[in-house]
N, C-alpha and C positions, 0 to 999 in steps of 0.2 A: 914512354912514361906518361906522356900527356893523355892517350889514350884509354893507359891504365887508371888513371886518376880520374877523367871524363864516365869511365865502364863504373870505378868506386861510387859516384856522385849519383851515377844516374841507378846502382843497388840501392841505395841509402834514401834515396828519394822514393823508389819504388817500394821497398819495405815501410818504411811511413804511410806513404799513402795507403799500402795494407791495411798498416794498423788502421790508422784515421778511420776508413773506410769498414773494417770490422768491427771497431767499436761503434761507429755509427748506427750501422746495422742490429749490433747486443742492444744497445740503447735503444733501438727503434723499436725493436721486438720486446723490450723490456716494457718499454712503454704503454706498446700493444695489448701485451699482454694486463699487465696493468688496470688499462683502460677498461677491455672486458670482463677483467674481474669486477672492478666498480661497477659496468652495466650490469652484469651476475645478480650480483649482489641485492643490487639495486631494485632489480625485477625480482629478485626473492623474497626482499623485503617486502614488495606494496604485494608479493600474492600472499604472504601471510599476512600481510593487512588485511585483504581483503576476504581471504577463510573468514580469520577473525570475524570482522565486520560479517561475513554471512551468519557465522556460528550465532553471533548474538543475537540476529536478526530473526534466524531461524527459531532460536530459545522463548523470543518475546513471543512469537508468533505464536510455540506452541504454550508456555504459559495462559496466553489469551484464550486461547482455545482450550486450552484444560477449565478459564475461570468461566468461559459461557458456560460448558458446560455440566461445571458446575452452578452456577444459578438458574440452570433449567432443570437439574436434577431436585433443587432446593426450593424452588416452585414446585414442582411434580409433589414430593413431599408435602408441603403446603398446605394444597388442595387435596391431598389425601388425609393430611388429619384436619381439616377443616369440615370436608363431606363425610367422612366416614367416623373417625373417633370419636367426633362433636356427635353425629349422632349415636353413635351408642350411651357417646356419657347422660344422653338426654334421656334416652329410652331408659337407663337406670333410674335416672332421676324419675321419672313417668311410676316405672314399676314402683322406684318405694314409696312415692306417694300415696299411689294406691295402697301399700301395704299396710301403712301406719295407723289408718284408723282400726285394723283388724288385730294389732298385736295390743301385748297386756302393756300394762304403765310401767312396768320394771323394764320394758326392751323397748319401750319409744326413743327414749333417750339416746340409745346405739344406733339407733334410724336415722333421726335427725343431724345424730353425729356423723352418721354416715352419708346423706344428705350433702349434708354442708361441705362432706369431702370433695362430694361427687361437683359439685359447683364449682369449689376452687380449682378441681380436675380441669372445668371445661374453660375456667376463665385463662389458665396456664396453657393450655391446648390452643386458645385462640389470641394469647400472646406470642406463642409460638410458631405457630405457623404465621402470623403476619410478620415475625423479624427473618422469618425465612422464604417469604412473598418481594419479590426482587419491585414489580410494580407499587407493592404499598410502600417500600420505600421510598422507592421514588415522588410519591404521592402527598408522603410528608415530612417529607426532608432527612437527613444523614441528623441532626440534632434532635429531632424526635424521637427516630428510631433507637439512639442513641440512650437516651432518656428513658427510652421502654425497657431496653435492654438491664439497664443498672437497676430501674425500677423492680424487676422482675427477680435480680439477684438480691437486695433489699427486703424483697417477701419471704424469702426463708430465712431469713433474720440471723442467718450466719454472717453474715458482711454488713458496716455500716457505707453508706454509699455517699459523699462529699461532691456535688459537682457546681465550682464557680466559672462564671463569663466573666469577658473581659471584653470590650470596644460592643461596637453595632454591628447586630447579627445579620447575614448576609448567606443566600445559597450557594454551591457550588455544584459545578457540572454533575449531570446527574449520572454518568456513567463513574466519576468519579467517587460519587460520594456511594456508590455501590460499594467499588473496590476498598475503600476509607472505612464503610461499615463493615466488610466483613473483617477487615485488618485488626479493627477493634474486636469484633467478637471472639477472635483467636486469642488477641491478647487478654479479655476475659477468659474465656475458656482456659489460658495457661493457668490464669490466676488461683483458678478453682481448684484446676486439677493437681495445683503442685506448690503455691505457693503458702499455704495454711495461714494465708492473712485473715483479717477480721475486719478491715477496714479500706477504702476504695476511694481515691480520691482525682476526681477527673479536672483539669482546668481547661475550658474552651477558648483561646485567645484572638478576636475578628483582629487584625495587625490590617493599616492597609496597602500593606505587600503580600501578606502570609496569614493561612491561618495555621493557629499553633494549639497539638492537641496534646495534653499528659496526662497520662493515667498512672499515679501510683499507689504502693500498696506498702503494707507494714510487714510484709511476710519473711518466709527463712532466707529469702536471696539466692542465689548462686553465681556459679564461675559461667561471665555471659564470654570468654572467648572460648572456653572448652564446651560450652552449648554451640556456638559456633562451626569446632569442628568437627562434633560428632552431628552434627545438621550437614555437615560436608560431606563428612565421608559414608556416613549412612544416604545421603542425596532425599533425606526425608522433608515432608514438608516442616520443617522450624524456623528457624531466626533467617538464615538465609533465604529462604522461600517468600515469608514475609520483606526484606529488603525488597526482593525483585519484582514483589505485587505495587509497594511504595512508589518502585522504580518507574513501571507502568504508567503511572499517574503524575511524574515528576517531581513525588513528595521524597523529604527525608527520614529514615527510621530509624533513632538510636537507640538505645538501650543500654542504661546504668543501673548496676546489681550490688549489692553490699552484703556479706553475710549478717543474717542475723538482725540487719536495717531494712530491707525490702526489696523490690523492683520502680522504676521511675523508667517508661516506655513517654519519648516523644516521638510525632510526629507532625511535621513543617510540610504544608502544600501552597504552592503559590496564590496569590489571590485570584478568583474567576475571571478576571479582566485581562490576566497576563496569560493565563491557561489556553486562553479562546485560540489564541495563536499557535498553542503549541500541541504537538500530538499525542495521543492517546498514551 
């Protein structure tokens, strides 16, 4: 009896210890398991961080290099209607001078009119190609060029052109106020091509954290997130294109649209003193 009782004791203890000992081990192994899914995981997540991170990197990189070479194409341009078209418009000019004294007094008048074309021709020919001269910008500032540029939409007397400062004027990096200039000429150029405003209104603001640019317009407006998308999904140079020029520069690019009220385009670049520190 006693030893049957002793053989009972010593089952009952040995099954326990099984157990004990098996779930020990589920547990261990649960654990383990566990454990290297969070490492898994873990290392999944920083390599898709780190795609990421290249992905972006790689984007700006080619952006940059899309914008050199775009402002060496826009040089090239430049110097070719500055050497070439300037002179032919000259040579015109040349030829109908000499004409005028030889024709009757009823066709002088078409001459000189025509004259006077050929001048405006060249004086727009050499407005143009300097806001397409990446060195004359640089030469005389992001607010000059600025200035010419509105100036120039101003002369065809389709657009009234409105531009106030604000604080003490102050330059910023010159590779910046490239990128700055040509951000603005796109957002003119929308303006032209599509907004049928009549009026142009720029505010300059020297802040001394920021400087603060707006250009708005009195035109038909539109839907700025459906411009958006279809800048997305076309992957065309629009709104998102310009953000990531903005981005470049560490400026911000917003854009508020109203039917039938206009367009009002900001953009916020830190002051030159904060910029110096930070990268292109």
């Amino acid at each position: 009896m006693l030893f049957n009782k002793l053989l009972m004791q010593t089952s009952a203890y040995a099954t326990s210890l099984t157990i004990i000992i098996s779930t020990a081990t589920v547990l261990g192994l649960s654990f383990a398991i566990i454990y290297f899914l969070f490492i898994y995981q873990r290392k999944r997540f920083r390599h898709q961080q780190e795609l990421m991170e290249l992905r972006e990197t790689f984007n700006q990189t080619l952006l940059q290099s899309k914008l050199a070479i775009q402002e060496q194409t826009l040089d090239h341009i430049s110097k070719e209607l500055h050497a070439n078209f300037s002179h032919l418009v000259s040579l015109i000019n040349i030829n109908l001078s000499e004409i005028l004294p030889q024709i009757s007094a009823n066709q002088r008048e078409n001459i000189i009119e025509t004259k006077s074309l050929a001048k405006q021709l060249m004086s727009e020919l050499k407005a143009l190609s300097a806001n397409l001269n990446t060195d004359h910008i640089i030469h005389i500032g992001f607010i000059k060029a600025l200035d010419n540029e509105l100036s120039r939409l101003s002369k065809t007397r389709k657009y009234e052109t409105v531009v106030t400062r604000a604080g003490e004027e102050y330059r910023m990096l010159p590779e910046h106020e490239i990128i700055l200039f040509r951000l603005c000429q796109e957002v003119l150029n929308n303006v032209v091509k599509y907004s049928k405003a009549s009026r142009i209104s720029t505010l300059l603001s020297f802040l001394p954290d920021r400087f603060s640019l707006t250009i708005a317009d009195n035109g038909s407006g539109f839907n700025v997130q459906e411009a958006l998308q279809q800048s997305g999904d076309k992957q065309s140079t629009g709104l998102l294109n310009m953000r990531k020029r903005a981005a470049l520069i560490n400026a911000e690019f917003n854009i508020v649209s109203t039917f039938g009220e206009g367009t009002v385009v900001t953009i916020d670049i830190p002051h030159p003193e904060i910029l110096k520190s930070l990268p292109i």
